[in-house]
C-alpha positions as CSV (number, residue, x, y, z in Angstrom):
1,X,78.3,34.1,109.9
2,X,77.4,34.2,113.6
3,X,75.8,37.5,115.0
4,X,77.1,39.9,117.3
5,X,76.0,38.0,120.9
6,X,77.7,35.1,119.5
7,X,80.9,36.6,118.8
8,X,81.0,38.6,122.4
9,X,80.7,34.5,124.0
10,X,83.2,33.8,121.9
11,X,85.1,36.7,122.9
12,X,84.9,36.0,126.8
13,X,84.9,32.6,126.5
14,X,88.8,33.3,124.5
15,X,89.3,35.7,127.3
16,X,88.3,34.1,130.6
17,X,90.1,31.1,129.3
18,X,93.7,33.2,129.1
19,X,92.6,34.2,132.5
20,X,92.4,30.8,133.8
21,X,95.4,29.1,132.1
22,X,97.7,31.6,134.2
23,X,96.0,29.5,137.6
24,X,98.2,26.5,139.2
25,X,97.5,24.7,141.9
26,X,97.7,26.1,145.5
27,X,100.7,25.2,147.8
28,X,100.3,25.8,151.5
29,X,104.3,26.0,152.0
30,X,104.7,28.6,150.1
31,X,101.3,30.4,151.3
32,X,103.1,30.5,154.8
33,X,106.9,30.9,154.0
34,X,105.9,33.8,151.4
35,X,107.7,34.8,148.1
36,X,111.4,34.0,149.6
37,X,112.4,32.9,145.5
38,X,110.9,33.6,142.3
39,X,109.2,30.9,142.1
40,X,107.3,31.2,144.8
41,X,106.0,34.4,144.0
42,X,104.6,32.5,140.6
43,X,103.4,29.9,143.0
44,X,101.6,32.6,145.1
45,X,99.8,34.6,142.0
46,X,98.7,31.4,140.3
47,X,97.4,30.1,143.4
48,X,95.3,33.1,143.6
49,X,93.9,33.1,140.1
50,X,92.7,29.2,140.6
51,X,90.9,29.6,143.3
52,X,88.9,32.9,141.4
53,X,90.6,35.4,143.9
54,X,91.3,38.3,141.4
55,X,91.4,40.6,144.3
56,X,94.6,39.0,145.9
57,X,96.2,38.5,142.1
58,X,95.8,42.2,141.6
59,X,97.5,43.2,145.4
60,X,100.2,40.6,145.0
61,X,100.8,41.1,141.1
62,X,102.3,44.8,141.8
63,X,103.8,46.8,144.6
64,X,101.4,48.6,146.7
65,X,101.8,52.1,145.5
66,X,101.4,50.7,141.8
67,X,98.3,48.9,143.5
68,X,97.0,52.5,144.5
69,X,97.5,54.3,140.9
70,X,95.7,51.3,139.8
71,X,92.9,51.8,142.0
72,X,93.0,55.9,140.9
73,X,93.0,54.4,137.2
74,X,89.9,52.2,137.6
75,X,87.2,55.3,139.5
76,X,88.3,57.3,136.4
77,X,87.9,55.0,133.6
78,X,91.3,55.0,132.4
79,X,91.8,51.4,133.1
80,X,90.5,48.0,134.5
81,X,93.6,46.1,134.6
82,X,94.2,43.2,134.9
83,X,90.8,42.4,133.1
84,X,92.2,44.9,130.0
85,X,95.0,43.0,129.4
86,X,92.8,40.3,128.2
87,X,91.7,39.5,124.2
88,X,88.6,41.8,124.1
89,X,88.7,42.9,127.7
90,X,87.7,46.7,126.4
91,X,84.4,44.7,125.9
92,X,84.1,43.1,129.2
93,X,81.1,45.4,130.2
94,X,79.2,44.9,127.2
95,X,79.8,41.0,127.2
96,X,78.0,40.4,130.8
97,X,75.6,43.4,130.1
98,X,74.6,40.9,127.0
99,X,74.7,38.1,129.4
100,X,72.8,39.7,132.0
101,X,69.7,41.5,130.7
102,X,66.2,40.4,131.2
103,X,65.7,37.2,129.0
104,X,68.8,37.2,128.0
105,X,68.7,33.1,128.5
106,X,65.6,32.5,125.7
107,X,67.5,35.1,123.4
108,X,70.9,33.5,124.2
109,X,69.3,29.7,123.7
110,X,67.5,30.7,120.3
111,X,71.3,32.4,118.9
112,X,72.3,28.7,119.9
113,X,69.7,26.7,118.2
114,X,69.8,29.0,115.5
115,X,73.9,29.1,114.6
116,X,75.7,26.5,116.5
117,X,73.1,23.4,117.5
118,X,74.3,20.4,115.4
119,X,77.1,22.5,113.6
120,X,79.8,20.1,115.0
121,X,81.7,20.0,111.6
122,X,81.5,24.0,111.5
123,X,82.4,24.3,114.7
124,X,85.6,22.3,114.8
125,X,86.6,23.6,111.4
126,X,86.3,27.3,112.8
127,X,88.5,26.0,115.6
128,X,90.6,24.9,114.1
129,X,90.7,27.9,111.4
130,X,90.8,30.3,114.8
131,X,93.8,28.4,116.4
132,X,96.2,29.0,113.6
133,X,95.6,32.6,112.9
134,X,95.5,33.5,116.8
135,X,98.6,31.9,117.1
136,X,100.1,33.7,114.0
137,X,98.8,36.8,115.6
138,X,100.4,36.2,119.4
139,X,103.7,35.1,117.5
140,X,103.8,37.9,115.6
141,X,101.7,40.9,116.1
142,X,100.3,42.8,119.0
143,X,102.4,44.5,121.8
144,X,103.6,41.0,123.9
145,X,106.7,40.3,125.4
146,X,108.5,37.3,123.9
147,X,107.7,35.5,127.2
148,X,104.2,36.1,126.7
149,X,104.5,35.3,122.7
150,X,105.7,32.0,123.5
151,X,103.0,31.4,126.4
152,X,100.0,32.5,124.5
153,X,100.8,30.6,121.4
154,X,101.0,27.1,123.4
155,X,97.6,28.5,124.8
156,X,95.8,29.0,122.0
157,X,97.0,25.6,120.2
158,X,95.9,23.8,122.5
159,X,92.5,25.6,123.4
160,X,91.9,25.3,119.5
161,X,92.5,21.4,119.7
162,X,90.3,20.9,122.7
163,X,87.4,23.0,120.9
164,X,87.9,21.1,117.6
165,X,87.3,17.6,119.6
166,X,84.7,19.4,122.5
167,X,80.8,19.3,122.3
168,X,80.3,22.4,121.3
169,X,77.2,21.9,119.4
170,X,75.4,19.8,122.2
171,X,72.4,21.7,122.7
172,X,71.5,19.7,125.9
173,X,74.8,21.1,127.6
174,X,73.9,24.3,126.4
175,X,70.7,26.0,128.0
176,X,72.3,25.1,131.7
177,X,75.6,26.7,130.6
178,X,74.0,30.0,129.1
179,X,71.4,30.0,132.3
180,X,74.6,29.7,134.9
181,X,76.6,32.6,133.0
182,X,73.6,34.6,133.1
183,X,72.9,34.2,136.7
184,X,76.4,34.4,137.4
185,X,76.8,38.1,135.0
186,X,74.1,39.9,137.0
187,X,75.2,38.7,140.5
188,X,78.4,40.9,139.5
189,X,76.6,43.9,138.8
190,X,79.4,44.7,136.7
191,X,77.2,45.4,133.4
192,X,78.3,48.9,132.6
193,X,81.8,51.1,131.8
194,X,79.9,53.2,135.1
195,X,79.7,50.3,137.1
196,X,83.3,48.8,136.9
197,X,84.6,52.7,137.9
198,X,81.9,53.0,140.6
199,X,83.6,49.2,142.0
200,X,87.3,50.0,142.1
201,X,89.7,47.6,141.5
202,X,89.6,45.9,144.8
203,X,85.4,45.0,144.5
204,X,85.6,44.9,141.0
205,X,87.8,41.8,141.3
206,X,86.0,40.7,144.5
207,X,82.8,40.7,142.5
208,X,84.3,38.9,138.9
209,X,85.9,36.0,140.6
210,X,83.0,34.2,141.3
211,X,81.9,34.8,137.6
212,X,85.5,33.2,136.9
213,X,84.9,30.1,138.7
214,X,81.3,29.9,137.0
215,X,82.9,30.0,134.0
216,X,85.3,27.1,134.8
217,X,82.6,24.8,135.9
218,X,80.5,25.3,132.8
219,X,83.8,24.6,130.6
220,X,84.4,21.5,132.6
221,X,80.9,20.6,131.4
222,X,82.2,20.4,127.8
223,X,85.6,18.7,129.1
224,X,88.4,21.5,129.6
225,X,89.2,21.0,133.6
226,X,91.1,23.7,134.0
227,X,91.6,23.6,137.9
228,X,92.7,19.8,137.4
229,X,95.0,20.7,134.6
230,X,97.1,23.6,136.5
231,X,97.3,21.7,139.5
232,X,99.8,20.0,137.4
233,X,102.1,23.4,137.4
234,X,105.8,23.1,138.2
235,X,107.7,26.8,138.5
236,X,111.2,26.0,138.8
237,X,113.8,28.8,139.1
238,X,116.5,28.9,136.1
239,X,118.4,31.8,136.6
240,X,119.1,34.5,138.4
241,X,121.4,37.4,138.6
242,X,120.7,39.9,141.5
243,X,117.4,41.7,141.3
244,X,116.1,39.8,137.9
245,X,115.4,36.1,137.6
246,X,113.9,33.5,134.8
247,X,111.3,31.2,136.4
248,X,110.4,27.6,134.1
249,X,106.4,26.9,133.9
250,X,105.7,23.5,132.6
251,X,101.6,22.5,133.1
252,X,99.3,20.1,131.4
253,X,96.4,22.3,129.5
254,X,93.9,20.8,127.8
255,X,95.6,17.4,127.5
256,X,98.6,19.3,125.8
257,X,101.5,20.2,127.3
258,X,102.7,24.1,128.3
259,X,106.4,24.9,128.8
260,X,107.5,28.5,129.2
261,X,109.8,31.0,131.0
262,X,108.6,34.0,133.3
263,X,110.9,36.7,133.2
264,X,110.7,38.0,137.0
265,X,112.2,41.4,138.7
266,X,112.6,42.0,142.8
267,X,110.8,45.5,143.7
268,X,111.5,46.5,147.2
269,X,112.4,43.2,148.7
270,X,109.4,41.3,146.9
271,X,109.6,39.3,143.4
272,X,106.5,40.6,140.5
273,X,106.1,39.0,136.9
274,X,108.0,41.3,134.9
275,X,105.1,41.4,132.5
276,X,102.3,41.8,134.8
277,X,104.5,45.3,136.1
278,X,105.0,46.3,132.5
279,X,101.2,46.3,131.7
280,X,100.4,47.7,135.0
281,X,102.5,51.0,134.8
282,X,101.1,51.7,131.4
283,X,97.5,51.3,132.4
284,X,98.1,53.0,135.7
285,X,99.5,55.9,133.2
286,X,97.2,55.9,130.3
């Protein structure tokens, strides 16, 4: 059974990875025409998460005066959306505070050799064991829209199929992948419950999207190329009726494919992911 550091990377590996999958490619048009439709504003927040710019998907995902209660929400500790909204994002500090301290690569490297080097059959058979019950779980259970239900659960599938085929086990790939998360977890200085509310939501971001893209080239090491993937993203508008719309994702991820609707609302002349505003009003309020 693997030991507490090994679940935390498994953890934010799970969790960095939702993060990720939200990203499509960027599109210049629509960066200088702004979010005239729906699907432009999906355009614009994807765009943002790609390219590790948390701090633009957090002003752009809500309407400024949310964006302010958010801020209010991070200095006290109530919140650190959107990183919370994550699978095991209430362990975010604790994860790079694991990855971070002093030696942390020799300690990380000998949990390696020690669980996982050579365990490809384990591996893949825990992936695939991990794939079915966390997309029971996003199907059924947990506080998700149905958008989100149907969204997570192509996610997970195919994660789980790209882990069971993946070099997980390589030990060769592995001491430069644990020494680039390390160095890139202490350049956040984001290792502490104290430290995220000292940040604010604007340098918290700031400082956790180059950890994000970190985290992107090490999986690219083992094969998942996520930026290549959702550069594939189409976001085509299907309906709307006044201030509500349905927006159509379709992306390649992880050599599977990803088709889902976006339920999207117009606040004050300007279009926000439904969900996104949802989980943003009750962190801002918790």
């Amino acid at each position: 059974m693997p030991g507490a550091d090994a679940r935390r990377g498994w953890a934010l590996a799970l969790a960095c990875l939702l993060l990720a999958a939200c990203g499509s490619g960027r599109d210049d048009a629509v960066e200088a025409a702004g979010d005239a439709t729906p699907a432009q504003a999906v355009v614009r927040l994807t765009a943002h998460l790609r390219h590790n710019d948390l701090e633009a998907f957090a002003r752009d995902a809500v309407p400024p005066a949310l964006h302010a209660e958010l801020d209010a929400a991070w200095r006290d500790g109530r919140t650190r959306w959107p990183l919370d909204a994550l699978p095991f994002g209430s362990h975010l500090p604790e994860m790079l505070d694991s990855l971070a301290a002093p030696g942390s690569e020799a300690r990380l490297q000998r949990i390696f050799d020690r669980q996982f080097a050579g365990a490809e059959r384990e591996l893949r058979s825990a992936a695939a064991t991990l794939g079915v019950f966390g997309t029971e779980y996003v199907s059924n259970e947990g506080d998700f829209s149905d958008g989100q239900r149907q969204h997570y659960a192509q996610l997970i599938s195919a994660t789980a199929q790209w882990a069971a085929r993946a070099p997980l086990a390589d030990p060769v790939r592995a001491k430069p992948a644990i020494a680039a998360l390390a160095a890139a977890a202490r350049r956040t200085g984001l290792t502490s419950e104290a430290a995220f509310r000292d940040a604010g939501i604007d340098s918290g971001l700031r400082r956790m999207g180059p950890f994000a893209a970190t985290f992107k080239q090490v999986l690219a090491g083992y094969g998942l190329r996520i930026d290549a993937d959702l550069a594939t993203l189409e976001a085509t508008l299907q309906q709307q009726t006044g201030d509500t719309a349905t927006v159509r994702m379709r992306y390649r991820f992880a050599e599977g494919q990803v088709d889902t609707l976006v339920a999207m609302e117009r606040v004050d002349g300007r279009w926000y992911v439904s969900d996104f505003l949802r989980g943003a009003r009750a962190a801002a309020t918790r």
